[in-house]
MARVOZA-636143 format. One record per residue (C-alpha): residue in one letter; z, y, x; residue number from 1. Coordinates in Angstrom, 1 decimal, padded with zeros to 4 digits, always signed. Each point is the difference from the previous one (the first is absolute). Example, Ala and Ser with C-alpha at 12.3 -4.5 7.8 and 13.67 -1.06 7.14 Angstrom:
<rovexs>
+---+--------+--------+--------+-----+
| r |     c3 |     c2 |     c1 |   k |
+---+--------+--------+--------+-----+
| a | +007.8 | -004.5 | +012.3 |   1 |
| s | -000.7 | +003.4 | +001.4 |   2 |
+---+--------+--------+--------+-----+
</rovexs>
This chain:
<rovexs>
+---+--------+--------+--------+-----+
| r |     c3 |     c2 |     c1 |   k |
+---+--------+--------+--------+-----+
| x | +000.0 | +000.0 | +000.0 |   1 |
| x | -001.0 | +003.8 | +001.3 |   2 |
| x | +002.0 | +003.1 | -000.7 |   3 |
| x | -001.2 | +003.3 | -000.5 |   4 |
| x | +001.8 | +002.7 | -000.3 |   5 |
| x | -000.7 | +003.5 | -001.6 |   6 |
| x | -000.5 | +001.8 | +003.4 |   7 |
| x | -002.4 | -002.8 | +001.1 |   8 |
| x | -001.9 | -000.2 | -003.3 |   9 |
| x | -000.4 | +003.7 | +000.4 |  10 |
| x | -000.7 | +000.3 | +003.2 |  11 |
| x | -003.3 | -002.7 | -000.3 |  12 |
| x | -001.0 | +000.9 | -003.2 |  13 |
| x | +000.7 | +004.0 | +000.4 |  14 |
| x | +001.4 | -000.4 | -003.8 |  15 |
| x | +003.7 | -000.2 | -001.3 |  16 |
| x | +001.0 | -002.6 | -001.7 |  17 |
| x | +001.3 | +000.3 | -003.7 |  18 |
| x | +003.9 | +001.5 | +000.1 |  19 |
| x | +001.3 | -003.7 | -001.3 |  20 |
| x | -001.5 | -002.0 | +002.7 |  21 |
| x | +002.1 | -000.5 | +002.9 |  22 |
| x | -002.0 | -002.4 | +001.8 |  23 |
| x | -003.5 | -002.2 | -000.2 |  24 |
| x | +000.3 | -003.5 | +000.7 |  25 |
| x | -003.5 | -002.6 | +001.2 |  26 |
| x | +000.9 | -003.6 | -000.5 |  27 |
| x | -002.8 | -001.1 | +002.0 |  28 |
| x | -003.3 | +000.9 | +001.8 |  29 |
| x | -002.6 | +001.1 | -002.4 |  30 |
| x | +002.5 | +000.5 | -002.9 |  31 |
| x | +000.5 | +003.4 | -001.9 |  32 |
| x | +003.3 | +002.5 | +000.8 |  33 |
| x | +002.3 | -000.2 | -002.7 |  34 |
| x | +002.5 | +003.1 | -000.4 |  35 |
| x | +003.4 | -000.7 | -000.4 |  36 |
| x | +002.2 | +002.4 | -002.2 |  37 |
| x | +003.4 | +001.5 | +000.9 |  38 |
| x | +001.1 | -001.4 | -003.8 |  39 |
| x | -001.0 | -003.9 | +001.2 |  40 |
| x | +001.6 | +000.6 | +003.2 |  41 |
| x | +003.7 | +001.5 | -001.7 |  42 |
| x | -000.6 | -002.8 | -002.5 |  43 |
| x | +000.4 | -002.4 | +002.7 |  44 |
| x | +002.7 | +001.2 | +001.6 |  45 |
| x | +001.7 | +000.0 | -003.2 |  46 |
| x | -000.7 | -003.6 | -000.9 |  47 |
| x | +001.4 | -000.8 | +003.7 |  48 |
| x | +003.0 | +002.0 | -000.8 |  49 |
| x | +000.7 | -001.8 | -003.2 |  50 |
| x | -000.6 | -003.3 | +001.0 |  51 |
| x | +002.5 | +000.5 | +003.3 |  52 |
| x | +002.6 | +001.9 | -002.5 |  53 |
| x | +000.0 | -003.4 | -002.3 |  54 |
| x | +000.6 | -002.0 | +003.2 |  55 |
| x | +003.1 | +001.9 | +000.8 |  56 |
| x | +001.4 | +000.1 | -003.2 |  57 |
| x | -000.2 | -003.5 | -001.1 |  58 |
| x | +003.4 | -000.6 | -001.5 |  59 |
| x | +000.4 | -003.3 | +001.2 |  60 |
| x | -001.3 | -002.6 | +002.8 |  61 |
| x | +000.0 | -003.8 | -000.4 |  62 |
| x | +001.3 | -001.4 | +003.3 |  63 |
| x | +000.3 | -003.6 | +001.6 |  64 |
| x | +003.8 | -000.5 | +000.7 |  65 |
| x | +002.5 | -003.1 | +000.6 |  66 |
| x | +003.2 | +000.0 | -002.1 |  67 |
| x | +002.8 | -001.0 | +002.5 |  68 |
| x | +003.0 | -001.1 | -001.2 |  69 |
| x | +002.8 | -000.8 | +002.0 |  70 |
| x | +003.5 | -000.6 | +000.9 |  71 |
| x | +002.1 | +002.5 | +002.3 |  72 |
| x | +003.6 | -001.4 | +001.7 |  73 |
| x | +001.4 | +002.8 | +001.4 |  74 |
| x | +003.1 | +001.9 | -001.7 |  75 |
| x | -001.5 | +003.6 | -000.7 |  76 |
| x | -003.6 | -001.0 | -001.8 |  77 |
| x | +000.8 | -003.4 | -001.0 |  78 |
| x | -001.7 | -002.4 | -002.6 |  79 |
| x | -003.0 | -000.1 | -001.5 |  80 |
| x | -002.7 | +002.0 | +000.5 |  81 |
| x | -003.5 | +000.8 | -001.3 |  82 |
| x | -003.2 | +001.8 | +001.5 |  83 |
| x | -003.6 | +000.5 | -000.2 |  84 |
| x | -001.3 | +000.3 | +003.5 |  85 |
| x | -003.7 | +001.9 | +000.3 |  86 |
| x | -002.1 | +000.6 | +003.0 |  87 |
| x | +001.7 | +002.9 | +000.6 |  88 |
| x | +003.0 | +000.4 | -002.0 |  89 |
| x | +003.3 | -002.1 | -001.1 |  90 |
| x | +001.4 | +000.9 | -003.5 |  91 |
| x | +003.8 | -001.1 | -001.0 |  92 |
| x | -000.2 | -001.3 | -003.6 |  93 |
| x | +003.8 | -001.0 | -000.8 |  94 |
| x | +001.0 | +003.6 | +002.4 |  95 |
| x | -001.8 | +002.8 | -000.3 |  96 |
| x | -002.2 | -000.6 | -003.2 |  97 |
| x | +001.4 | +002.4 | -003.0 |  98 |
| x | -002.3 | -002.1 | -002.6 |  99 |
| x | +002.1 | -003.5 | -000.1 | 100 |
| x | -003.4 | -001.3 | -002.4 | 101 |
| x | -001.5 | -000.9 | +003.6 | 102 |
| x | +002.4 | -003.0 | +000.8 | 103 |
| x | +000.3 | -001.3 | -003.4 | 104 |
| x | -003.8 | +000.1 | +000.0 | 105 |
| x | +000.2 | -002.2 | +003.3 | 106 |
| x | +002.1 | -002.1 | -001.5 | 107 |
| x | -002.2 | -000.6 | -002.8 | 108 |
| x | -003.1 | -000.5 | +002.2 | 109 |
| x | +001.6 | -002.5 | +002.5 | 110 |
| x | +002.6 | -002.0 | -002.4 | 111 |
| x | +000.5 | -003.0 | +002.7 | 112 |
| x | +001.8 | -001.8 | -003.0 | 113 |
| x | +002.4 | +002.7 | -000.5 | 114 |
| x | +000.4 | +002.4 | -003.4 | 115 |
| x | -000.5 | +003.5 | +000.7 | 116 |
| x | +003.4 | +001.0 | -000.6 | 117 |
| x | +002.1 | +003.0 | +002.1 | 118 |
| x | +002.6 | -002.1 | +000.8 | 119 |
| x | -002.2 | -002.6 | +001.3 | 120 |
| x | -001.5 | +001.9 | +003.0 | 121 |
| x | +001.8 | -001.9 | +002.6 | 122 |
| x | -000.5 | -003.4 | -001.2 | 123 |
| x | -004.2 | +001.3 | -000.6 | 124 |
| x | +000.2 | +001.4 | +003.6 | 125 |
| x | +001.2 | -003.4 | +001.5 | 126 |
| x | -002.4 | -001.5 | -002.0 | 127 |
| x | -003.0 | +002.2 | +001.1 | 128 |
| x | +000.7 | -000.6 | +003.6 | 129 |
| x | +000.1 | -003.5 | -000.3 | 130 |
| x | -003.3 | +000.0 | -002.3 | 131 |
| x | -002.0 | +002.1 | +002.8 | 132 |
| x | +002.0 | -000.2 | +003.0 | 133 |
| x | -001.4 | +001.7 | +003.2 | 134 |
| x | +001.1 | +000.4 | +003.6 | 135 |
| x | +000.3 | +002.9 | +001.9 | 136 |
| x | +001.2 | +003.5 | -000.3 | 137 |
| x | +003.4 | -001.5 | +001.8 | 138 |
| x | +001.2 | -001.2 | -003.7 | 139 |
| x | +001.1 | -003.3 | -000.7 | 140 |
| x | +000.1 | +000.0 | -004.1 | 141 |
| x | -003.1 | +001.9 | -001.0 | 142 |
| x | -003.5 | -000.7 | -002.1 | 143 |
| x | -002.6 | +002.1 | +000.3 | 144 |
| x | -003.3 | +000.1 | -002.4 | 145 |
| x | -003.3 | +001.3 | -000.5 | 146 |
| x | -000.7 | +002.5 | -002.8 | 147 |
| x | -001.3 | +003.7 | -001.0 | 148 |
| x | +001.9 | +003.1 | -000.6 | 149 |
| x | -001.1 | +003.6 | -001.5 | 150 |
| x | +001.5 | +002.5 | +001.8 | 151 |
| x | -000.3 | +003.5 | -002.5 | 152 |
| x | -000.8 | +003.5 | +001.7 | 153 |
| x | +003.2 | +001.1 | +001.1 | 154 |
| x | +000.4 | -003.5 | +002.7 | 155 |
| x | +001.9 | -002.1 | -002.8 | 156 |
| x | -000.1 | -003.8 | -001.1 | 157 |
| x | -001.1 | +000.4 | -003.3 | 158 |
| x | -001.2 | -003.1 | -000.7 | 159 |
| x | -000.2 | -003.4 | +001.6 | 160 |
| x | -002.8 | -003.6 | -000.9 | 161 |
| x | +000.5 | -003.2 | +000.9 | 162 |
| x | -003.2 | -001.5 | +002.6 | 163 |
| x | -001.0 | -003.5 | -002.7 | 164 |
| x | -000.8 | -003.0 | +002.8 | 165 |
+---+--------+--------+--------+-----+
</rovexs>
């Protein structure tokens, strides 16, 4: 593709171009100039402006994540405990979450035999770890699975899906 510009255009035709044309474009030898207007130029601009300001404000992003849940023996932080582990980020689900729906949701979605009742989360954690045991992270109770979370706009959980296999 060849540019043209107005200065150019009037300096080998020794005519100005119309006010609205800001440039003449040539796809190819032999082909005609075609004028391009100020208006298709800002129109654009604006399409690319509006796609990139839907990219930023998408409210929430579907992630791959691994929900983590295990056991802790020391005195201060002791018992159970629940995460969803991302690529980049670790998220405390029976700590720092003010929306308590997210482990009874967890619950539900991973049963391991156990009803989804409060007062049986440490009997459903045991459970869990012996249902998908792992090894590593210097733990020796733990289970760790494969699911998705949604993560909303402000770097929340807000929801989390259970990986079928």
């Amino acid at each position: 593709m060849t540019i043209m510009t107005r200065s150019a255009a009037k300096f080998w035709w020794k005519q100005e171009p119309p006010k609205e044309v800001a440039y003449l474009i040539k796809d190819g030898y032999g082909v005609d100039w075609k004028p391009v207007t100020y208006k298709e130029i800002y129109e654009r601009k604006k399409a690319k402006q509006e796609r990139s300001i839907q990219y930023k404000m998408r409210t929430e992003i579907t992630k791959p994540c691994f929900l983590w849940v295990f056991y802790n023996n020391t005195w201060l932080f002791g018992g159970w405990w629940v995460y969803i582990k991302t690529l980049k980020e670790d998220y405390a689900v029976n700590f720092r979450n003010p929306d308590r729906m997210l482990l009874s949701k967890i619950i539900n979605l991973f049963p391991c035999g156990i009803l989804p009742l409060k007062e049986n989360f440490s009997q459903w954690a045991e459970k869990f770890a012996k249902t998908y045991p792992h090894i590593g992270f210097k733990r020796t109770k733990q289970g760790l699975k494969k699911c998705y979370c949604k993560i909303d706009e402000y770097g929340r959980i807000a929801d989390i899906y259970r990986i079928e296999k």
